[in-house]
C-alpha positions as CSV (number, residue, x, y, z in Angstrom):
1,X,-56.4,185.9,29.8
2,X,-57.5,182.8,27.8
3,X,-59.3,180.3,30.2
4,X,-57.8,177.0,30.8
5,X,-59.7,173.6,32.0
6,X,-59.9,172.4,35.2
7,X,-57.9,169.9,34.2
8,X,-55.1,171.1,32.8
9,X,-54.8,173.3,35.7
10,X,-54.3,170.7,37.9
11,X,-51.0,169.9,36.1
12,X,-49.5,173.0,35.7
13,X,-50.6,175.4,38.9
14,X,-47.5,176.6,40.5
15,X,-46.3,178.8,43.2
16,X,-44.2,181.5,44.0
17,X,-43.9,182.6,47.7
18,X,-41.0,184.9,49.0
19,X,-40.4,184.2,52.6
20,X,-38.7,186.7,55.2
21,X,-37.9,186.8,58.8
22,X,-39.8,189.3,61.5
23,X,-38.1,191.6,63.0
24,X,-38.8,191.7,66.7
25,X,-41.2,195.1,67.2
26,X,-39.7,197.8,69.5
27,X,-36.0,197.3,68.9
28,X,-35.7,200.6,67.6
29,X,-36.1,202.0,71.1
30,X,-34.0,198.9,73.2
31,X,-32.0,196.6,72.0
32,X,-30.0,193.5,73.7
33,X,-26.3,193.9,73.0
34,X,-25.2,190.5,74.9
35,X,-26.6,187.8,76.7
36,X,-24.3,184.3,77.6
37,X,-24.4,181.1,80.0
38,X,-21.8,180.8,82.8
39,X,-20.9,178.4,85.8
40,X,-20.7,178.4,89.0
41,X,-17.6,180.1,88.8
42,X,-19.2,183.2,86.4
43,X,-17.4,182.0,83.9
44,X,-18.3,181.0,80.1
45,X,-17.2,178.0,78.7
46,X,-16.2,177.5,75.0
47,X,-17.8,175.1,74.2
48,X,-20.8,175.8,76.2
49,X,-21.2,172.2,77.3
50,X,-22.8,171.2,80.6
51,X,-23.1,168.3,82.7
52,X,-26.5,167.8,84.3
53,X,-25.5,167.8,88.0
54,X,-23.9,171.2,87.8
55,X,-25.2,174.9,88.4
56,X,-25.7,177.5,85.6
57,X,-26.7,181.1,85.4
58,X,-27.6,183.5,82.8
59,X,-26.9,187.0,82.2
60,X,-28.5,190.0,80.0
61,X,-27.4,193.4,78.6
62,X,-29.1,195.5,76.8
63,X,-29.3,199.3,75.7
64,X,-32.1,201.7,76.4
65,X,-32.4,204.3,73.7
66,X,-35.6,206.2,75.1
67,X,-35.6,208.8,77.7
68,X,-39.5,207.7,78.6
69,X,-38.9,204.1,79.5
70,X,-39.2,204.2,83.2
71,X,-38.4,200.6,84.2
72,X,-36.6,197.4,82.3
73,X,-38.1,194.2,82.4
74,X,-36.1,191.1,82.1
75,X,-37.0,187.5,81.4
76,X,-35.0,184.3,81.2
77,X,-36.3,181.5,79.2
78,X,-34.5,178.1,78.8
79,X,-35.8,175.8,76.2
80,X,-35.9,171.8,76.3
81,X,-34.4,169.6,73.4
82,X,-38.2,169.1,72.2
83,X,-38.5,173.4,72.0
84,X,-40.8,173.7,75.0
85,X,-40.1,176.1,77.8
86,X,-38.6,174.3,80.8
87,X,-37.1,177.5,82.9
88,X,-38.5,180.7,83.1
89,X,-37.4,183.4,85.6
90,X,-39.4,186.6,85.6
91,X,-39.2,189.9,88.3
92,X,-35.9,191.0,87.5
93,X,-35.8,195.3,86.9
94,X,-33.5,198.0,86.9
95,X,-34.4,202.0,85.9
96,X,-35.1,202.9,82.8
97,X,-32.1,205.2,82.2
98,X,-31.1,205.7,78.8
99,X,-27.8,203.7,78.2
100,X,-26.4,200.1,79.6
101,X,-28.7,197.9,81.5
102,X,-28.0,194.6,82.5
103,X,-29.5,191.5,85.2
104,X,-28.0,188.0,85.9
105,X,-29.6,185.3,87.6
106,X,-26.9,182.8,89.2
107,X,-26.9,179.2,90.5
108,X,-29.8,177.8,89.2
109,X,-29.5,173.9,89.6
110,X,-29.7,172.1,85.8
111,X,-31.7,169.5,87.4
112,X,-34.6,171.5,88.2
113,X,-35.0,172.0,84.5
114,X,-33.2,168.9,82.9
115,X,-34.8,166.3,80.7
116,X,-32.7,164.7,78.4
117,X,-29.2,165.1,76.9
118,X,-29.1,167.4,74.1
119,X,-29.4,170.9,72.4
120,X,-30.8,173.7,74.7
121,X,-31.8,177.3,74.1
122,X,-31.3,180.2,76.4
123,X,-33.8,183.6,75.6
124,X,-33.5,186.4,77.0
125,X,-36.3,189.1,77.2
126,X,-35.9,192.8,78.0
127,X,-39.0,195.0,78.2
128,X,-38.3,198.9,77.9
129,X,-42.1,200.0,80.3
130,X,-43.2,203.4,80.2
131,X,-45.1,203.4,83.6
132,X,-44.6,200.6,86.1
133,X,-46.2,197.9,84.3
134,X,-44.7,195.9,81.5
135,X,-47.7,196.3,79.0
136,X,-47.7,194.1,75.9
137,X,-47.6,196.8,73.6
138,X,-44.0,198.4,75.5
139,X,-41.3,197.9,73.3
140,X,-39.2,195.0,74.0
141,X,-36.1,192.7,72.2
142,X,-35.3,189.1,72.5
143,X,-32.2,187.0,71.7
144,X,-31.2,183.5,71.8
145,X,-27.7,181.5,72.3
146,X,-27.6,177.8,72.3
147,X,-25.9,175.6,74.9
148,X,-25.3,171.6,75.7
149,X,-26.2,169.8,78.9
150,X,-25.0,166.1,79.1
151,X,-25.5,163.3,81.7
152,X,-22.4,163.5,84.1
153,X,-19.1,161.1,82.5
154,X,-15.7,161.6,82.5
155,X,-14.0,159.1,79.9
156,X,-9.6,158.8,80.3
157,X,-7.7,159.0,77.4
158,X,-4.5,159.2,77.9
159,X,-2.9,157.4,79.4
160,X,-4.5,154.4,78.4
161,X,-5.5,151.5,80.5
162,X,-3.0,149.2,80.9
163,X,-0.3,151.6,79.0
164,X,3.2,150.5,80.1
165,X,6.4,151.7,79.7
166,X,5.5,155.2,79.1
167,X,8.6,157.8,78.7
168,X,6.8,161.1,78.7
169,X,8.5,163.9,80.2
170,X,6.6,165.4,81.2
171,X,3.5,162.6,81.7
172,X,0.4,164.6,80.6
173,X,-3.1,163.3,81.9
174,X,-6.1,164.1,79.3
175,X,-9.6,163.0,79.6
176,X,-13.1,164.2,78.1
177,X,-15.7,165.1,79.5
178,X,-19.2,166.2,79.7
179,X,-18.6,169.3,81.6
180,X,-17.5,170.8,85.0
181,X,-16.1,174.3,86.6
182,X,-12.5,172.4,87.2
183,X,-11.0,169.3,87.8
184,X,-9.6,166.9,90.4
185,X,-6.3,164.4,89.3
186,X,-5.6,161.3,91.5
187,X,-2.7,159.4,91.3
188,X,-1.9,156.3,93.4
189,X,0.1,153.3,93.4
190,X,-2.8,151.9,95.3
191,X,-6.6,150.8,92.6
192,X,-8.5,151.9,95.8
193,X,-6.7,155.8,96.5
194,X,-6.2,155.0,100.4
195,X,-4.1,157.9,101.7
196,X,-3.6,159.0,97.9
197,X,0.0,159.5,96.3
198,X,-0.7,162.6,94.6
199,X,-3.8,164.4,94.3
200,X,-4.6,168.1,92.6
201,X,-6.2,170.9,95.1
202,X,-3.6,170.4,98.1
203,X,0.3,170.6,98.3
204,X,0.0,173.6,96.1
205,X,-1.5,172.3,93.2
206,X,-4.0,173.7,91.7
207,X,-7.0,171.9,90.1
208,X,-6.8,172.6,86.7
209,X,-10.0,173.9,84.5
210,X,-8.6,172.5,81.1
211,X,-9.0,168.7,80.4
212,X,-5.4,167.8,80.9
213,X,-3.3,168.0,83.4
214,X,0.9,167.4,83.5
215,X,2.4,165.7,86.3
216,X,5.1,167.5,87.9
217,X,8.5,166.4,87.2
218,X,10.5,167.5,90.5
219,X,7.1,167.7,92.7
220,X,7.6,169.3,96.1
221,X,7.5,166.0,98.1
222,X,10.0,163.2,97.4
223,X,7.6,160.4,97.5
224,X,5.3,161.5,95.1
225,X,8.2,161.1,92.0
226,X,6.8,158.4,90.1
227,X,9.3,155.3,89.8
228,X,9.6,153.0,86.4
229,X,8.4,149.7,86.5
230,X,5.4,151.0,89.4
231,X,2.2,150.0,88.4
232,X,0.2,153.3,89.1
233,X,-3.8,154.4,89.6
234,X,-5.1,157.2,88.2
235,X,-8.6,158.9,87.9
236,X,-10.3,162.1,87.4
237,X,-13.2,164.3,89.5
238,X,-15.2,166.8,87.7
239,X,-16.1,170.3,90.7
240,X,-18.3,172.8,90.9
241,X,-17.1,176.2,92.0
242,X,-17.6,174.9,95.8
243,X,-15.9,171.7,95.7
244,X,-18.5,169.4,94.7
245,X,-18.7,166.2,92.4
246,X,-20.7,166.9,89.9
247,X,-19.2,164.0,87.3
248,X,-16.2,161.6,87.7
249,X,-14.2,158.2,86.0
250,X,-16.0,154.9,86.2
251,X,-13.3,153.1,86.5
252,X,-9.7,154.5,87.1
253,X,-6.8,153.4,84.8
254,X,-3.3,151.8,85.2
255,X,-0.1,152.9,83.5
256,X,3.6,152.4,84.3
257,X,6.8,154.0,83.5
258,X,9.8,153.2,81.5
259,X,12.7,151.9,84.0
260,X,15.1,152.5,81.4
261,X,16.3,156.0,79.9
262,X,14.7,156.6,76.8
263,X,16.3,156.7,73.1
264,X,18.0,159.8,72.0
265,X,16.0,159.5,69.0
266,X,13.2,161.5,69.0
267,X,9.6,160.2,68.5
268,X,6.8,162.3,67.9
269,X,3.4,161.7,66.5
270,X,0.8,164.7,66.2
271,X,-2.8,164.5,65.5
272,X,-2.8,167.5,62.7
273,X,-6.5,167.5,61.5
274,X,-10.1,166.0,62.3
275,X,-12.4,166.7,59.2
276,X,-16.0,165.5,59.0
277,X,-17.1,164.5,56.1
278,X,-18.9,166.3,53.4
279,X,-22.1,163.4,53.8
280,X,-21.9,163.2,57.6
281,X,-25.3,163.9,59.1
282,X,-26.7,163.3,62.8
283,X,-28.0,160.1,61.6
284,X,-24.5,158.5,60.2
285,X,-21.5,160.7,61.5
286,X,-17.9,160.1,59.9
287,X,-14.5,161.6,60.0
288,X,-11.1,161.3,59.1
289,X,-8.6,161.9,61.7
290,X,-5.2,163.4,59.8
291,X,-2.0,161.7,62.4
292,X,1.6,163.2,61.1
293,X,5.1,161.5,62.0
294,X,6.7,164.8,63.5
295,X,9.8,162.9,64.8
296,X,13.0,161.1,63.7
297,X,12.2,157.6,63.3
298,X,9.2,155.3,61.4
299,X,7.0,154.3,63.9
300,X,4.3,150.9,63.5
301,X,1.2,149.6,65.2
302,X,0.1,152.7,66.8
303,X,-3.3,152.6,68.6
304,X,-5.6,156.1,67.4
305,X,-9.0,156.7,69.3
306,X,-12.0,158.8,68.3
307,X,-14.3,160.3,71.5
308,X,-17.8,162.1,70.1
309,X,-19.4,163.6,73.0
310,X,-17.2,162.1,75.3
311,X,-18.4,158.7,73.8
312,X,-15.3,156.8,72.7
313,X,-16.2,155.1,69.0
314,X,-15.9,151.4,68.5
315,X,-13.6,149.7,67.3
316,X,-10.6,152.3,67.3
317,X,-8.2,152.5,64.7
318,X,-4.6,150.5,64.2
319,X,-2.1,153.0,62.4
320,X,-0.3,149.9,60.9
321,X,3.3,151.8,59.6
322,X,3.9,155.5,59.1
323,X,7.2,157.2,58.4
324,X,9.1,160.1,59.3
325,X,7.4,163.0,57.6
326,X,4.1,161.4,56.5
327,X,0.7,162.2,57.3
328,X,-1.6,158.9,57.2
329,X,-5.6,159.6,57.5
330,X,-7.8,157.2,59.7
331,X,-11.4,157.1,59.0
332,X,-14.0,156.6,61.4
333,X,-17.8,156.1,61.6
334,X,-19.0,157.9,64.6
335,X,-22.8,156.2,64.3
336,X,-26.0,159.0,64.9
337,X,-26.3,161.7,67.4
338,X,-29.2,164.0,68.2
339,X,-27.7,166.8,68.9
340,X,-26.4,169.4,66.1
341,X,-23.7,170.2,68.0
342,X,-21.0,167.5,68.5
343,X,-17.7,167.7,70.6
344,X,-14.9,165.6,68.5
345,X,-11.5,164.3,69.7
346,X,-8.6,162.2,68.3
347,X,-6.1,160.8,70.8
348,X,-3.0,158.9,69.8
349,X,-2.5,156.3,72.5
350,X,1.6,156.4,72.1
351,X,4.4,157.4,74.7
352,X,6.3,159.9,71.8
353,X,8.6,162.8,73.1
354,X,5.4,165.4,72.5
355,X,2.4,164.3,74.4
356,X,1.2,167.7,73.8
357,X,0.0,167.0,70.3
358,X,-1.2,163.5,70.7
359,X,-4.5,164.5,71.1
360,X,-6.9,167.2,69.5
361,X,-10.8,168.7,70.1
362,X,-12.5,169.9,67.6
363,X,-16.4,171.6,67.4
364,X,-18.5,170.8,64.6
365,X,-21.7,172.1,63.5
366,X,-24.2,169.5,61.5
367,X,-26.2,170.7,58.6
368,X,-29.8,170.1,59.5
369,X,-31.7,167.8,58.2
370,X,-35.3,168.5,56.8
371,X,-37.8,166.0,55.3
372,X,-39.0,166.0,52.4
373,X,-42.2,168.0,51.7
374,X,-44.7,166.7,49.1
375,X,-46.4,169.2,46.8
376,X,-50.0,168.5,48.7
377,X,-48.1,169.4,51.9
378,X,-46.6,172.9,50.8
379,X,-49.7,173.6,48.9
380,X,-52.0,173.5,52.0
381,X,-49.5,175.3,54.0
382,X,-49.7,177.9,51.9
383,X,-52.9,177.9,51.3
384,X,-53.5,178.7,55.2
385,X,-51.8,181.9,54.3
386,X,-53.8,183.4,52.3
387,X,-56.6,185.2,53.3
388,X,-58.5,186.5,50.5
389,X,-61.7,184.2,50.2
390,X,-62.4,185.0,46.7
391,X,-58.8,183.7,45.6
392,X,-58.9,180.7,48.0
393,X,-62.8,179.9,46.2
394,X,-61.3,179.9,42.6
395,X,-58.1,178.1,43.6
396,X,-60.8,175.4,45.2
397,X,-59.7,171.7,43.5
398,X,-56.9,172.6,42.5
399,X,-53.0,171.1,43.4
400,X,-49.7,172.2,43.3
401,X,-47.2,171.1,41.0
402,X,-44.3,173.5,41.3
403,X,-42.6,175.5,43.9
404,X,-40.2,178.5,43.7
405,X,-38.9,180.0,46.4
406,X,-37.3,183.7,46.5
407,X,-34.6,183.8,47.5
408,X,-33.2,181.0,47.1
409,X,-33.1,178.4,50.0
410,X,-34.2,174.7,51.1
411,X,-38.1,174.7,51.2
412,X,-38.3,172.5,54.0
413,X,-36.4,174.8,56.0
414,X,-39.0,177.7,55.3
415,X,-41.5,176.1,56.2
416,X,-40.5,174.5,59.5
417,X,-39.9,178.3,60.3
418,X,-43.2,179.4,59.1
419,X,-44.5,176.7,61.4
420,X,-42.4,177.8,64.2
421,X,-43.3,181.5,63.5
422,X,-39.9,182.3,63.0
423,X,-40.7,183.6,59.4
424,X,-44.4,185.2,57.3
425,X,-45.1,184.7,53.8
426,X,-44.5,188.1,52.4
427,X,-46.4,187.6,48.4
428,X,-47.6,184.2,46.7
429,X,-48.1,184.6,43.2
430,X,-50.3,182.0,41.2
431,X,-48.9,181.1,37.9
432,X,-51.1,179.1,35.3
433,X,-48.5,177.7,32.5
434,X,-50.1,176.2,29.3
């Protein structure tokens, strides 16, 4: 090969590395088949949201392929926003017989391991032990799942404060929040709830688990049949499986209803859509909110609010006019959030003949965001993986002007794994180009 200066090469050195992930060692012998994150109640939640004042458990399957493991380890790892362990549970076993194993651990208090709002990662660790030790050369799997824990809020939506006149039938209750087992309603035509109208868990009524709740329209006791014109109280508790508070309303909110019977002609608004935008990252979030006239009449100045993360975005949006059978779109800015994960909803603050659609969640994932590597940067992370000392002496002086990577990907994103140790440089192969 023809020699080339120094110099030159210092213009024209590039690099081709082919990154891969590891596979975890062992799996061939046991392998996790399921892990999740339930409440108090044992029960998952979609999305896996949690409010820091609640309980939380964890749970671990797994399948044992060898016929010489004699006992299964298990480990429970829970990672903080900032990826450092902040939980870890270790002692659980069960035999080694070949087939289904599984462990749980239940209850735990989030504040034990709470730090700040934000992205957490559940890990669970089986170990398949020949004897009665777990050695560190025993086979073993790992697997991960994400979940969100929140400080404790509950923000109304609908009604709104200060709505009057509402004709619902029937009036539907819808709040957001940051996470809870079930719910308790309060209704009262009295700010301060003393000897409360109508409250949820008693009479017969259950406390409902979803973030609404419809007000019965013939309850079972006379006086609790809300009048028109009656300026009413409500609020909203967030339970644990045992009863207690583990987030609730601020402040509760007034409404009253329509004295008069409503119009024959129907009215019904529907949030259809919420679509993030295509340039929306965590550092400037925004989305259009799609709001369809279902009903029989053109309806104007119709208040639309946007909740991310239970946060309510401000200002909210005035839907000026929209007709029968149009579908208007209402953009809104939803500012920066440090989470990836972010819980959208869109709530039409209007008394139509369909409360049902009036408001709509929506999960969305955000693309992650790496920085921008410099050449110098990638170059002596690379360099640091290769461990010849001949080819690191003749590559002394030199910088990097080019990389490739194979396959195809975001460079920034390989290296933050290879960083992590989440991924190994597999082959780097030096190019000099005249």
């Amino acid at each position: 090969m023809e020699k080339i200066s120094r110099k030159i090469l210092i213009f024209s050195l590039s690099i081709l590395f082919i990154v891969v992930l590891v596979r975890f060692a062992g799996a061939e012998s046991i392998e996790i088949t399921n892990i999740s994150v339930f409440d108090s109640a044992d029960r998952a939640r979609i999305p896996e949201t949690y409010s820091s004042s609640e309980k939380i458990g964890f749970s671990v399957t797994c399948d044992n392929k060898s016929k010489d493991t004699k006992r299964i380890y298990f480990y429970f790892y829970v990672y903080g926003p900032k990826g450092k362990v902040v939980f870890e549970h270790t002692g659980n076993t069960a035999p080694g017989n070949v087939g289904t194993g599984k462990s749980s651990i239940k209850n735990i208090p989030i504040s034990e391991f709470y730090k700040t709002p934000g992205k957490y990662i559940y890990e669970a660790k089986v170990i398949a032990a020949i004897d009665d030790i777990a050695q560190t050369t025993s086979p073993f799997d790992t697997k991960k799942m994400p979940f969100y824990i929140y400080s404790p809020s509950i923000t109304l939506s609908y009604p709104a404060n200060g709505a009057r006149g509402l004709i619902d039938k029937p009036l539907t209750f819808r709040w957001v929040s940051s996470g809870a087992t079930k719910y308790r309603v309060y209704v009262d035509d009295d700010k301060g709830f003393y000897n409360c109208l109508f409250q949820t868990g008693r009479d017969g009524y259950t406390d409902p688990v979803t973030t609404y709740f419809q007000y019965p329209t013939s309850p079972r006791d006379p006086r609790q049949k809300l009048a028109g014109g009656v300026v009413y109280w409500w609020k909203v508790e967030g339970l644990d499986s045992q009863g207690n508070v583990v987030a609730k309303t601020p402040v509760p909110f007034s409404f009253t209803l329509k004295e008069t019977a409503p119009s024959v002609t129907t009215k019904d608004l529907a949030v259809t859509d919420i679509i993030l935008d295509k340039e929306s990252t965590a550092g400037e979030l925004k989305f259009n909110v799609l709001v369809k006239n279902q009903g029989g009449t053109a309806i104007s100045n119709i208040r639309v609010s946007l909740y991310v993360n239970g946060v309510p975005v401000i200002p909210y949006q005035l839907l000026n006019f929209i007709s029968t059978g149009k579908t208007e779109t209402l953009t809104f800015l939803g500012g920066a959030v440090k989470q990836k994960m972010v819980i959208v909803s869109a709530a039409i603050d209007f008394p139509d003949d369909n409360i049902k659609n009036n408001m709509l969640t929506e999960v969305f994932t955000l693309p992650p965001e790496y920085r921008h590597y410099e050449p110098w940067e990638v170059w002596k992370i690379i360099k640091r993986f290769i461990r010849d000392l001949e080819i690191l002496k003749e590559l002394e002086g030199y910088t990097l002007k080019e990389v490739t990577l194979i396959p195809q990907g975001d460079i920034g994103e390989e290296l933050e794994k290879l960083e992590q140790g989440k991924a190994k440089v597999v082959s780097v192969e030096i190019e000099v180009v005249k």
